[in-house]
N, C-alpha and C positions, 0 to 999 in steps of 0.2 A: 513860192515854195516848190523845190522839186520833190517830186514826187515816184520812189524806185517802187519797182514791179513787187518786190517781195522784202519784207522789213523784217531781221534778226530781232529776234529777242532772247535774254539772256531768262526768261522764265517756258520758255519751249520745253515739252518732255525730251528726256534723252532717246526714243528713238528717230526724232526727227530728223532727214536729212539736215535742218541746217547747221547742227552739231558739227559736223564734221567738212573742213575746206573743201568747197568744190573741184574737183577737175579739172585743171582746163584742156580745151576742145579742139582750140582752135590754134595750130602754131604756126610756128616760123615758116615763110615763105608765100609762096601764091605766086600770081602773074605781077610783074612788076608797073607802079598805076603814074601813068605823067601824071596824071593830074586828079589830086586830094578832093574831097566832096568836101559839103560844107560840114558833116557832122565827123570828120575824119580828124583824130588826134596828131596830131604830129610831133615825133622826136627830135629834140634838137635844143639848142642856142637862137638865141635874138628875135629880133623884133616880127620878122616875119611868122616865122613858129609862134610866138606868144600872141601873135595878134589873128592869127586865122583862130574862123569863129569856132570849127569844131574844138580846138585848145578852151577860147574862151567859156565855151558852154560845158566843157570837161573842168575846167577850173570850181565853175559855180557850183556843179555836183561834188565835189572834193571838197568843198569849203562849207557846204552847208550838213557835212556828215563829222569833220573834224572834232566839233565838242565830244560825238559818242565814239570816234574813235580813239581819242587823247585823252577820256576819260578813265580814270585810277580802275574804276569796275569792271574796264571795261577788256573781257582774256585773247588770247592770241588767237585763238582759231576764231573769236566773234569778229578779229580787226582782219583778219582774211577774210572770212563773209562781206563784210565793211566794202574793201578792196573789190572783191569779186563783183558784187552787186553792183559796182560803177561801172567796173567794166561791159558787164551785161547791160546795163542802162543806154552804153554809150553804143554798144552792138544792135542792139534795138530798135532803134533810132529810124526813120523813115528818110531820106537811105540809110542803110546799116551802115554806122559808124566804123573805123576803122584804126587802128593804131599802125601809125607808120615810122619808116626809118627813111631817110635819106641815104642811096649809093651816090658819091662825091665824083665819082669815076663818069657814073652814066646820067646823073641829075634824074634817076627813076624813083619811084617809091618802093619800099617793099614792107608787108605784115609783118609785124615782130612777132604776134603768138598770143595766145593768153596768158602764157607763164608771167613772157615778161610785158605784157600787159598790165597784170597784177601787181607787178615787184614796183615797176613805174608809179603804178598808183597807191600803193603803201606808201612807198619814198613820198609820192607827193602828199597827201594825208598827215605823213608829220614833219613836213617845211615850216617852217618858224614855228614849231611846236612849243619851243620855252618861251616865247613872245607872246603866243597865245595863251598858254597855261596863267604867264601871267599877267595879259590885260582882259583879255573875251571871254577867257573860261568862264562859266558860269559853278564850277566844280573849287574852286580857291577852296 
């Protein structure tokens, strides 16, 4: 089971920061990286990108948060927290994780951000979302 640093709940008092989507911190740019760590997500198409480990170990935290984000109860600013919390999960990381893009031009890597960190990771969050809802949900 993974295990994130900090878990939403939708019975929190309302002053609590996690009411409200996080910021993100970290954006677009940096120094551009040859070469991806193992805990580093990467952007893209095919076999390569889906098969490097940091994707696959970003997959399993995505998939194992799914019910409570695809969940009826479950409001828009909690499924940003949802989002956010992986991203931080995946930043965390021992080496810190990274979200990458591919430049085609130079075969360099470069940081996409948190924004679109997050936006990636919502998108992925509701990937076969009517498949799920209805064979795995546990919500029917």
């Amino acid at each position: 089971m993974i295990v994130m640093e900090k878990e939403y709940s939708s019975k929190q008092p309302l002053g609590n920061p996690f009411n409200h989507p996080p910021t993100p911190t970290i954006p677009a740019a940096g120094a551009p990286v040859k070469t991806p760590n193992d805990n580093d997500v990467l952007s893209g198409r095919g076999g390569a990108v889906n098969g490097h480990p940091g994707n696959k170990h970003y997959r399993t935290i995505v998939n194992s948060m799914k019910a409570q984000y695809l969940s009826p109860s479950t409001r828009k600013k909690q499924k940003a927290h949802i989002a956010a919390n992986i991203v931080w999960t995946i930043r965390r990381s021992d080496p810190p994780g990274r979200f990458l893009k591919v430049d085609a031009s130079t075969g360099m890597w470069h940081e996409i951000g948190d924004k679109a960190a997050c936006r990636k990771t919502g998108q992925a969050l509701r990937e076969n979302s009517s498949e799920f809802r209805t064979r795995g949900g546990i919500w029917l």
